[in-house]
N, C-alpha and C positions, 0 to 999 in steps of 0.2 A: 578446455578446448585447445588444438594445437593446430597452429596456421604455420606457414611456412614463409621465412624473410632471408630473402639473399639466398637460398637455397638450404637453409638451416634450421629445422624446427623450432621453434618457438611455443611455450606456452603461454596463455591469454585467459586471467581472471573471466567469468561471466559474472554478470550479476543473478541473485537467484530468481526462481521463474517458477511459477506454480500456473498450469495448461497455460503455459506459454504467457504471462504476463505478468508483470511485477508484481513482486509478495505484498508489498503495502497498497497495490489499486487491489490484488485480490483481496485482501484485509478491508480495504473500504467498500468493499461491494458486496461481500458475505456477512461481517459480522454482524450481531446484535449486541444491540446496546448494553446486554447485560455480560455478556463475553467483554469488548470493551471496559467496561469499566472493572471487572478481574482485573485485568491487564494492563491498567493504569493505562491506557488508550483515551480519557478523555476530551481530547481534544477531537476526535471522530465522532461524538456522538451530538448528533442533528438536537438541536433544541427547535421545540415548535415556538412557532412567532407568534405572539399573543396580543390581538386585535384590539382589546379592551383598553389597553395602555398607549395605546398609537395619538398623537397629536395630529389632530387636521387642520 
C-alpha cells in the first residue's frame, strides 16, 4: 500500500488478509481438526471437556 507523508510517497507493509480478516482468525474459524494437526497447528484444536473427571 502506498500512503502519502510530507508530500512523498511512502510505502506501508500490510499485514496479510484473506476476505478481509486476518490469516490466523481465518485459520481458527475454517480449519478442522485434521488440517490442524497436518500442520503442526495443535494448539487450535478444541479438546472436549470431559464431565466424568470433574470434582464437585
Amino acid at each position: 500500500m502506498t500512503i502519502f507523508v510530507r508530500g512523498k510517497q511512502k510505502r506501508v507493509k500490510r499485514p496479510p488478509t484473506i476476505d478481509g480478516i486476518d490469516a490466523d482468525e481465518f485459520i481458527r474459524r475454517n480449519a478442522d481438526p485434521i488440517w490442524l494437526h497436518q500442520n503442526e497447528m495443535w494448539e487450535g484444536i478444541e479438546q472436549p471437556e470431559d464431565d466424568d473427571n470433574r470434582e464437585t
